[in-house]
C-alpha positions in Angstrom: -82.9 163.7 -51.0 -82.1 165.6 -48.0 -85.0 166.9 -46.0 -84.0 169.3 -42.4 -86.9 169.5 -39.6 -87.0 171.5 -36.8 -86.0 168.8 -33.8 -87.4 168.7 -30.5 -86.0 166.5 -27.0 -87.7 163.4 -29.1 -85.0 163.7 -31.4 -82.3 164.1 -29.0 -80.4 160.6 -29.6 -80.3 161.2 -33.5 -78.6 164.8 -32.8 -76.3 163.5 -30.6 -75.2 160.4 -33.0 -74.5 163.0 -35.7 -72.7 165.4 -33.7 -70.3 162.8 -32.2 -70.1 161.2 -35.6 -69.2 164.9 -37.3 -67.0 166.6 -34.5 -65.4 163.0 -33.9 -64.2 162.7 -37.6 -62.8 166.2 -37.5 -58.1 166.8 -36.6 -57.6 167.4 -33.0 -57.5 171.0 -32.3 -56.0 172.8 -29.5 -58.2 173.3 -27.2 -59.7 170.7 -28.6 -63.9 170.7 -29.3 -66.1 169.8 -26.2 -69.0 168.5 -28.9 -68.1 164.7 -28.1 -68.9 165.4 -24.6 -72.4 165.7 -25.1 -74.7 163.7 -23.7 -78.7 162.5 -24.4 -79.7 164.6 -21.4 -77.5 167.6 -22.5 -78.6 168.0 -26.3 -82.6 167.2 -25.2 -82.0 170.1 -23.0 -81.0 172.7 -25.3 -83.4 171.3 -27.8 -86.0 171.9 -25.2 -85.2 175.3 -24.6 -84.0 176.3 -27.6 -84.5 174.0 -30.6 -82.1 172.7 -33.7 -82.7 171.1 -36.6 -82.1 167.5 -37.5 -81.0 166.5 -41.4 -81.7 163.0 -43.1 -81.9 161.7 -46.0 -81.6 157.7 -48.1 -78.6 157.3 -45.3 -80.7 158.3 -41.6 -79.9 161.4 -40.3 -77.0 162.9 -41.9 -76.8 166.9 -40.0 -77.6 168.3 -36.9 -77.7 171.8 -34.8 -78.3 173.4 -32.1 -79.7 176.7 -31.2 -79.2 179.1 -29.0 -80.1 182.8 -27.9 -77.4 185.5 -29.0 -79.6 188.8 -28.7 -81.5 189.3 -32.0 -79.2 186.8 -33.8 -80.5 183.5 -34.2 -76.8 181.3 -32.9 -75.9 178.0 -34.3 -73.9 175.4 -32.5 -72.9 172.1 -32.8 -73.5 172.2 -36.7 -72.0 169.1 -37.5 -72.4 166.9 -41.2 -72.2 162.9 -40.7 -68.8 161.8 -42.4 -70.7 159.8 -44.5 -72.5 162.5 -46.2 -69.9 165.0 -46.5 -69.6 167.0 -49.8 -73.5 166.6 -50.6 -74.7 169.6 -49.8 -76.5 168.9 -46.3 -74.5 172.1 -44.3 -76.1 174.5 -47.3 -79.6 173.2 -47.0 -79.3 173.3 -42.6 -78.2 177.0 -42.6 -80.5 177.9 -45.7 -83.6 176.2 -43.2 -81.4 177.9 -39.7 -81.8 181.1 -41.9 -85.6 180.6 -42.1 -86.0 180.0 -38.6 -84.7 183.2 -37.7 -86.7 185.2 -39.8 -89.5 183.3 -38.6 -89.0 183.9 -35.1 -88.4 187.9 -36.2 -85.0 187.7 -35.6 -82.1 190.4 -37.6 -79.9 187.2 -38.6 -77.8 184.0 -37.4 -74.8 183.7 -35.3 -71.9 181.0 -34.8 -68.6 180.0 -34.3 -65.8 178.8 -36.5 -62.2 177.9 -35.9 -59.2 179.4 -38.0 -57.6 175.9 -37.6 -60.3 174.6 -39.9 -59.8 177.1 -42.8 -62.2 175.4 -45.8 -64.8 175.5 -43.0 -64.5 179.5 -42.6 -64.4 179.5 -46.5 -67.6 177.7 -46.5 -68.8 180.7 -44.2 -67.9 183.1 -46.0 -69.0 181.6 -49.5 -72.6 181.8 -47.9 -72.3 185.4 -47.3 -71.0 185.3 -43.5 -68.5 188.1 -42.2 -66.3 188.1 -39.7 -67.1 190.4 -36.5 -64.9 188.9 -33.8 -62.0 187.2 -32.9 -60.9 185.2 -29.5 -57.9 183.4 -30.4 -58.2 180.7 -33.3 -62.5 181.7 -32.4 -64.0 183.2 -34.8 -67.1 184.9 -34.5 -69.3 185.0 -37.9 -72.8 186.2 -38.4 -75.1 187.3 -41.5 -78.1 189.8 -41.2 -81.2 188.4 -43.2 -82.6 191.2 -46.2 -85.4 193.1 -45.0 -88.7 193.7 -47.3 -90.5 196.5 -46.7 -94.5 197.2 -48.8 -94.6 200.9 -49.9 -97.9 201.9 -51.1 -97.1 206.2 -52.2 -94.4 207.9 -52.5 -94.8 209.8 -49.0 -94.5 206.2 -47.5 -91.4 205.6 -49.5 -90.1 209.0 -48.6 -90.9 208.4 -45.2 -88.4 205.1 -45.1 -86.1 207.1 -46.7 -85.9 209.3 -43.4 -86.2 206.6 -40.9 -83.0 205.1 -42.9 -81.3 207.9 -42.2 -81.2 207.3 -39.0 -79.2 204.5 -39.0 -76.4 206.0 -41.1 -73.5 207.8 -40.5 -70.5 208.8 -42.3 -68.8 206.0 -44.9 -71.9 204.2 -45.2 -72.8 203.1 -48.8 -76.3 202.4 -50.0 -76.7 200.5 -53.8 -80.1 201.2 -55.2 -81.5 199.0 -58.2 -85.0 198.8 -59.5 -86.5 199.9 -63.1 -87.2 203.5 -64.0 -90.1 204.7 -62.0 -89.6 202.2 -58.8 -88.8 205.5 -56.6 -84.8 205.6 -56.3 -84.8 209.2 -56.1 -87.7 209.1 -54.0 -86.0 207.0 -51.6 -83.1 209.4 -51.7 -84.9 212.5 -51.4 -86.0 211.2 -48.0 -82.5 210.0 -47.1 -81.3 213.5 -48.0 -84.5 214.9 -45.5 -83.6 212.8 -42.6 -79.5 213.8 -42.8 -80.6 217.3 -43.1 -78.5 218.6 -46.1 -78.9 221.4 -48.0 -80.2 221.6 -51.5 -83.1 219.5 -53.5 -82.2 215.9 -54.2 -83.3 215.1 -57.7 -82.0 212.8 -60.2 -78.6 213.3 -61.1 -78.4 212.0 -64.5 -77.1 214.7 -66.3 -74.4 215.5 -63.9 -73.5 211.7 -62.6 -73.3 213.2 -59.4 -74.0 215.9 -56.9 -73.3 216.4 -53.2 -75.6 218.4 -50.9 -73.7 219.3 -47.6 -74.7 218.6 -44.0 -76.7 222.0 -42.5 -75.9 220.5 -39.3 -73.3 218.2 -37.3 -74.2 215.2 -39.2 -72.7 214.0 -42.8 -73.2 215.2 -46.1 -75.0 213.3 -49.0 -73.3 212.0 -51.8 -76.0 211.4 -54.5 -74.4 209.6 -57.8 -76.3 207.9 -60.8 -74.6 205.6 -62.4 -76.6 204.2 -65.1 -74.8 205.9 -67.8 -71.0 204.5 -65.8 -69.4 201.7 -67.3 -68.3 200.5 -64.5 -66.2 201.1 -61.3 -63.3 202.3 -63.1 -65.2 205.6 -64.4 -67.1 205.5 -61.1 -63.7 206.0 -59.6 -63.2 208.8 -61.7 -65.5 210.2 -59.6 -63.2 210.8 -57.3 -65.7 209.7 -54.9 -62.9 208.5 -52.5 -62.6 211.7 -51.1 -66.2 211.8 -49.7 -66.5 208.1 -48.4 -65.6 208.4 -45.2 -66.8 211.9 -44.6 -70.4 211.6 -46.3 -73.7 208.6 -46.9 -73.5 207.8 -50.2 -76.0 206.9 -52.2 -75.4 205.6 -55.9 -78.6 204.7 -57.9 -78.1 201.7 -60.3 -75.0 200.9 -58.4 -75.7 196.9 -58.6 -72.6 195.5 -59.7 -71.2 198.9 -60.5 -70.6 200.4 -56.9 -70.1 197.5 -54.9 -66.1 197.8 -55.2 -66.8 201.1 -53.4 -66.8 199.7 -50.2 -67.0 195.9 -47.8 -69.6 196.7 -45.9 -73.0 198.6 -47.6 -76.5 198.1 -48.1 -78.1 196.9 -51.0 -81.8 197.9 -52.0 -83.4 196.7 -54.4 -86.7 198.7 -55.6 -89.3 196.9 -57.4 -92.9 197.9 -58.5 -96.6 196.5 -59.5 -96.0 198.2 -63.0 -93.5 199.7 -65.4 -92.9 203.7 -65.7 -90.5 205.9 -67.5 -89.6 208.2 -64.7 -88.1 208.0 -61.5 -89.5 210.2 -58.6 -92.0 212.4 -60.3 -94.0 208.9 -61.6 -93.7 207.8 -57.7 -95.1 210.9 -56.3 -98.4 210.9 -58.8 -99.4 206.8 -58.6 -99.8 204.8 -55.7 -98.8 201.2 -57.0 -97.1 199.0 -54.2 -93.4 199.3 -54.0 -91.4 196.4 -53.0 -88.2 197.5 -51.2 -85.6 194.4 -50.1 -82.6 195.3 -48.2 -79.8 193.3 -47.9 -77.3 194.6 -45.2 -73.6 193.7 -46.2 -71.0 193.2 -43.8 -70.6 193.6 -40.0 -71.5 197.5 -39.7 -74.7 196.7 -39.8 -75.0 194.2 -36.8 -77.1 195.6 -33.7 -77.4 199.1 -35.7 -80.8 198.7 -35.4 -81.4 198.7 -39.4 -84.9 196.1 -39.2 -86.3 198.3 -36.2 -85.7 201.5 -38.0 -87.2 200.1 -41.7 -90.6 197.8 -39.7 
């Protein structure tokens, strides 16, 4: 059984043994890793200032990282996996517990280097939802944003978030909404279309699959698309909603797994609520049972936008 810990100085020698045992297994690479060059003094430092996390299981300890400050990413270093227990899941459990140390400490996601050179460990990355955002050489940067959950209590509140969203988009964006009838999709949108200031009442757009409401000032225009009665993204394409993507927000309600071929990098909010209804925003605006809004940002447009200040 693998257990991870948050690891203090005390730990120091049992970091360093893993991380020269896991960077020390690993090809040469040019310029080659300075991770064997730590020393005791050097890793209780950074564990003093910043922390890590320490992995063991039936064989001792097994992982080990290091943190460091990166703004309002949480960044990893050092992540290293003893040779002995490779391929048993310990990487996944130390960034699933580095993950809940950032949103712990309040932070927007976690931050860390990978090497080109090393290409099943960028896969690896990537598999756990990591994207690309920079490039030095054979240095990758990679980083993931953590979903957001926000508590909506009326539909005023949910409109509300709907306009402090809309501050943080701009034209191309793409935002998925999911949720049963009556969760407050089109409540969310309405204030979405308030905050972009665009012309025209946003309602449902069942009937019509979709309806654009242009910008009344400099900013974007509103794509607004329901897509519950699509198939899929081929008759979403039909659409011809490539035309507007890069020139408007778009919003497509029940876009989960329908939508997402629309675009790399969106948002994905997922609407949830105490009880069931049979309408969208007209149920919202007469109960007041919580709402439950989780927002997963997807992809690197989203880093330092300042999505988890805009939505708190």
């Amino acid at each position: 059984m693998i257990e991870v810990h948050e690891a203090g100085p005390e730990r120091a020698e049992e970091v360093l043994a893993v991380v020269k045992a896991g960077f020390g297994a690993r090809e040469v690479l040019d310029p080659p890793s300075t991770a064997t060059q730590e020393t005791v003094d050097s890793v209780a430092a950074a564990l003093t200032e910043h922390g890590g996390l320490l992995a063991t299981s039936e064989l001792g300890p097994v992982g080990a990282v290091l943190f460091e400050p990166t703004g309002e990413l949480l960044g990893l270093r050092r992540v290293a996996v003893h040779p002995d227990a490779q391929a048993r899941g310990v990487a996944g459990a130390m960034v699933r517990r580095a993950e809940r140390v950032a949103a712990e400490r309040g932070l927007e996601g976690v931050r860390l280097a990978a090497r080109t050179e090393l290409p099943r460990t960028v896969r690896f990355w990537r598999h756990l939802g990591y994207v690309r955002v920079d490039a030095d050489g054979p240095l990758l940067t990679m980083a993931k944003l953590l979903p957001i959950e926000v508590t909506l209590t009326s539909a005023e509140e949910t409109r509300d978030l709907g306009r402090r969203l809309a501050g943080v988009l701009r034209a191309g964006d793409l935002v998925t909404l999911s949720g049963d009838l009556g969760a407050g999709k089109t409540t969310l949108t309405q204030g979405v279309g308030a905050g972009l200031g665009v012309r025209g009442d946003v309602t449902s757009p069942t009937f019509v699959i979709s309806r654009v409401h242009p910008a009344l000032g400099p900013g974007p225009s509103l794509v607004h698309v329901d897509a519950y009665r699509l198939g899929g993204i081929e008759e979403l394409d039909d659409l011809d909603l490539d035309t507007s993507l890069d020139e408007a927000v778009t919003v497509v309600e029940w876009g989960e797994g329908v939508a997402e071929g629309l675009a790399d990098t969106r948002l994905e909010v997922r609407v949830t609520r105490a009880r069931g209804g049979e309408d969208d925003a007209e149920d919202h605006a007469e109960d007041h049972d919580p709402r439950t809004l989780l927002v997963t940002p997807v992809g690197a447009r989203w880093i330092g936008a300042g999505l988890r200040k805009a939505l708190a």
